[in-house]
C-alpha positions as CSV (number, residue, x, y, z in Angstrom):
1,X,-58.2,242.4,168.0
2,X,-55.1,243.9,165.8
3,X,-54.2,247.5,166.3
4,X,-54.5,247.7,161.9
5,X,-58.0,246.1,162.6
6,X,-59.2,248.4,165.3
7,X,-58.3,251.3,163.0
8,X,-60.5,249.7,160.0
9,X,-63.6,248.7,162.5
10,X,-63.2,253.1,163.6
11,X,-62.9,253.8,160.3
12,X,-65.8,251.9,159.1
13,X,-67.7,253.4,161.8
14,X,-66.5,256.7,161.5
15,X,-67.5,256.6,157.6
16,X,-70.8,255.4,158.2
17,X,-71.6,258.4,160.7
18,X,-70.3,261.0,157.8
19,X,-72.5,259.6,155.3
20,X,-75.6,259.5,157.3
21,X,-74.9,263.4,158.3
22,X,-74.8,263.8,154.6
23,X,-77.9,263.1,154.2
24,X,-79.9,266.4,155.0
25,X,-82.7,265.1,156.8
26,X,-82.9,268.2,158.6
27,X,-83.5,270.6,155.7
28,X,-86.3,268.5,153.6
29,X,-88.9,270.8,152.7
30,X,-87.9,274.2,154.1
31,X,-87.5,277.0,151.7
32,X,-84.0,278.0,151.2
33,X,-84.9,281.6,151.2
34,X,-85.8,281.5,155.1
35,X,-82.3,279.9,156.0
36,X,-81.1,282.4,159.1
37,X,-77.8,284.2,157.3
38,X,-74.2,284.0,159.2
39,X,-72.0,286.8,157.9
40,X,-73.8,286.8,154.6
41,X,-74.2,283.1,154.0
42,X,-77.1,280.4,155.2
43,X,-76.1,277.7,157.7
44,X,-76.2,274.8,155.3
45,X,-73.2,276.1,153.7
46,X,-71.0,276.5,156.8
47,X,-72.7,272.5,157.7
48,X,-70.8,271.7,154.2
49,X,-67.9,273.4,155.3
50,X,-67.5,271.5,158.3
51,X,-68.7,267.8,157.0
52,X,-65.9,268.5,153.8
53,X,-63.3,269.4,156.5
54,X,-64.0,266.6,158.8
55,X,-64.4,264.1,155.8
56,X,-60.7,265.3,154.7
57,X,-59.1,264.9,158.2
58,X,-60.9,261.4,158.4
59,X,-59.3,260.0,155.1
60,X,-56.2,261.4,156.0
61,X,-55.8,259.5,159.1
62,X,-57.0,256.5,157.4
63,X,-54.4,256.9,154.7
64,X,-51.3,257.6,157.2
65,X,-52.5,254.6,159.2
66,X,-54.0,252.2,157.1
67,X,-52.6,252.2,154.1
68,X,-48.6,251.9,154.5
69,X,-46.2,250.7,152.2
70,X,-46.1,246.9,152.0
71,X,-42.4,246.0,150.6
């Protein structure tokens, strides 16, 4: 396989695990109001934090690695 193929076969992969932990399977049906609080705020909004984050440093290494400039 191509090194530029490898990449897009991770990527793909990669992508397909960030969607399906976007999906918030694990908070159907519980009442917001008895999320446990971290330093004021529920969990589900430090989970956000962290899936934004690692959806940002995943297009980013797509972007520096996949698309290039084709002269």
């Amino acid at each position: 396989m191509e090194e530029k193929q490898k990449i897009t076969v991770f990527g793909f992969i990669v992508f397909l695990a960030l969607f399906i932990l976007s999906m918030d399977l694990w908070g159907w049906g519980q009442p917001t109001s008895a999320d446990p609080l971290i330093l004021g705020l529920p969990i589900w909004i430090y989970y956000l934090i962290f899936l934004t984050l690692a959806t940002f440093v995943f297009f980013l290494i797509i972007a520096k690695n996949v698309w290039r400039d084709e002269k």
